[in-house]
C-alpha positions as CSV (number, residue, x, y, z in Angstrom):
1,X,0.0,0.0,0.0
2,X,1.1,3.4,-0.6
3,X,0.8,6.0,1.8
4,X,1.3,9.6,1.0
5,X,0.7,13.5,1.9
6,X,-1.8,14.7,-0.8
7,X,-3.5,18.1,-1.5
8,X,-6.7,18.5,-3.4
9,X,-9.9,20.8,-3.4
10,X,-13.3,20.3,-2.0
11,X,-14.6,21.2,-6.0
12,X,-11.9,18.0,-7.3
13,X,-13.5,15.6,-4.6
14,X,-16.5,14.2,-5.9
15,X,-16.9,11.3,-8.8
16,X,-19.8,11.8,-11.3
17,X,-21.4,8.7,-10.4
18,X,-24.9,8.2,-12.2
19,X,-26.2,7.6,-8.7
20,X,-24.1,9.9,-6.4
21,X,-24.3,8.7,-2.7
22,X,-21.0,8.4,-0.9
23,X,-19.2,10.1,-3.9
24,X,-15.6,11.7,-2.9
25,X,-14.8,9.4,0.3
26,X,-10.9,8.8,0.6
27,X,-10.1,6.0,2.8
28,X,-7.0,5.1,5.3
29,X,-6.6,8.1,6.7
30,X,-4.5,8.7,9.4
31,X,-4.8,12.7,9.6
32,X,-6.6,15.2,7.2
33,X,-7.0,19.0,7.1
34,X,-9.9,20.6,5.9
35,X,-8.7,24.7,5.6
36,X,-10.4,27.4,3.4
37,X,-8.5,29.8,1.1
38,X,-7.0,31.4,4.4
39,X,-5.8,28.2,5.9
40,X,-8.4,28.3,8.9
41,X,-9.9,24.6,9.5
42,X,-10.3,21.6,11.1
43,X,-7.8,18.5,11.4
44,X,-8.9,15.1,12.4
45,X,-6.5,13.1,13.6
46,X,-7.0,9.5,14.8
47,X,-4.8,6.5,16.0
48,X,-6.2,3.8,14.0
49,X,-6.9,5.0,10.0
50,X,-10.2,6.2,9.1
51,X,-12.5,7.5,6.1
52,X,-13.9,10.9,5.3
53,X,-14.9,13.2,2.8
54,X,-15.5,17.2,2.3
55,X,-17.8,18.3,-0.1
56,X,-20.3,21.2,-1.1
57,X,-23.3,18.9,-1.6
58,X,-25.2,17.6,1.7
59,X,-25.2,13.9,2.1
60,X,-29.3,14.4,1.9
61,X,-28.9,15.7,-1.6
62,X,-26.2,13.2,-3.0
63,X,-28.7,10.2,-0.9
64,X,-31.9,10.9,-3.0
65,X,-33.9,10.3,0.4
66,X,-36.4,7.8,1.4
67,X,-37.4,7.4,-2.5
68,X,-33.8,6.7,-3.5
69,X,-34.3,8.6,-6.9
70,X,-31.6,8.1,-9.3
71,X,-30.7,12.0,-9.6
72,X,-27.8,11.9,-11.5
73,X,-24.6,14.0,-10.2
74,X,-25.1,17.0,-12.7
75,X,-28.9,17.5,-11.3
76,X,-27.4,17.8,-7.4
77,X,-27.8,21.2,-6.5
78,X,-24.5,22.2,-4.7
79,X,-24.6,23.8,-1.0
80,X,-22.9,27.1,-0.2
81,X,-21.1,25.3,2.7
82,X,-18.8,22.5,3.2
83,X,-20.1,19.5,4.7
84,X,-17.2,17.6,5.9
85,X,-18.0,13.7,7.4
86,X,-15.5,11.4,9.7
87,X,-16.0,7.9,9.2
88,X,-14.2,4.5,10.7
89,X,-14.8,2.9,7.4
90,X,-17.1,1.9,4.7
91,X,-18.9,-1.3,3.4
92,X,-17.6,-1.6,-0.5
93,X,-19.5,-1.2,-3.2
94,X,-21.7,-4.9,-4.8
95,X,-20.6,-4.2,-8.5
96,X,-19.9,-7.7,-9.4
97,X,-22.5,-8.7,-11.6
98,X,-24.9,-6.0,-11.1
99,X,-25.5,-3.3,-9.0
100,X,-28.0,-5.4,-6.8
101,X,-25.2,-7.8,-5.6
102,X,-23.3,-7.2,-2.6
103,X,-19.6,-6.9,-1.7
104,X,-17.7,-9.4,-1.7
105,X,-17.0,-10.9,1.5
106,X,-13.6,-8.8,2.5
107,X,-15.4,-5.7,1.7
108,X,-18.0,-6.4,3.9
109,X,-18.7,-4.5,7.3
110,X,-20.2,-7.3,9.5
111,X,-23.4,-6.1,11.6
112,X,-22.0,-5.0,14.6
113,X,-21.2,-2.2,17.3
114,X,-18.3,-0.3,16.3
115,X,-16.2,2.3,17.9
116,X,-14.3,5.4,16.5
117,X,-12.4,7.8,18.3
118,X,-10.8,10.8,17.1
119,X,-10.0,14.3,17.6
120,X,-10.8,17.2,15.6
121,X,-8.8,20.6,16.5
122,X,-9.0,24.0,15.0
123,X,-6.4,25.2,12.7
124,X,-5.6,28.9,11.7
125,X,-3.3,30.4,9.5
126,X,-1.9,26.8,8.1
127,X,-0.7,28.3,5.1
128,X,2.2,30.1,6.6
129,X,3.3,26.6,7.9
């Protein structure tokens, strides 16, 4: 596995998947900064590695609701915020033989209580570091 120190922008995050959902997650995190154009922010740090994303749609619009409709990515309206989400880690996607099959069995999240812990702490004027 490679690890490395990457830089992107909340706009580069998302795929334009037909069906949005969980678009723009990145996975094995160990820290990640969230900053605006000033450097001011948030990192998360955690000890074991984790998943999140940070996008300017709402995980309400990318979801389609309770109906599930199949909005495709160009119909999601964008927010005029940043909604940033910390998970531990995320079932993978069926897409074996359609898209009504599940994962297979490694990329499975058993049923189960799981615990997260992490910290999040304000950062200012990262820029200059």
């Amino acid at each position: 596995m490679q690890i490395g120190i990457y830089r992107q922008s909340v706009a580069s995050q998302p795929y334009a998947y037909i069906r949005p959902q969980e678009t723009g997650t990145r996975a094995d995190l160990r820290w990640w900064k969230v900053l605006d154009s000033k450097g001011t922010g948030l990192e998360i740090i955690a000890k074991e590695p984790f998943s999140a994303s940070a996008l300017n749609y709402t995980v309400g619009s990318l979801d389609g609701g309770e109906e599930k409709t199949n909005t495709h990515f160009p119909e999601v309206r964008q927010a005029d915020m940043t909604e940033v989400c910390v998970d531990l880690r995320q079932m993978g996607l069926g897409c074996v033989n359609s898209w009504g099959a599940l994962p297979l069995p490694e990329y499975r999240l058993p049923y189960g209580t799981y615990t997260f812990n992490y910290t999040i702490i304000p950062v200012t004027n990262a820029l200059a570091q």
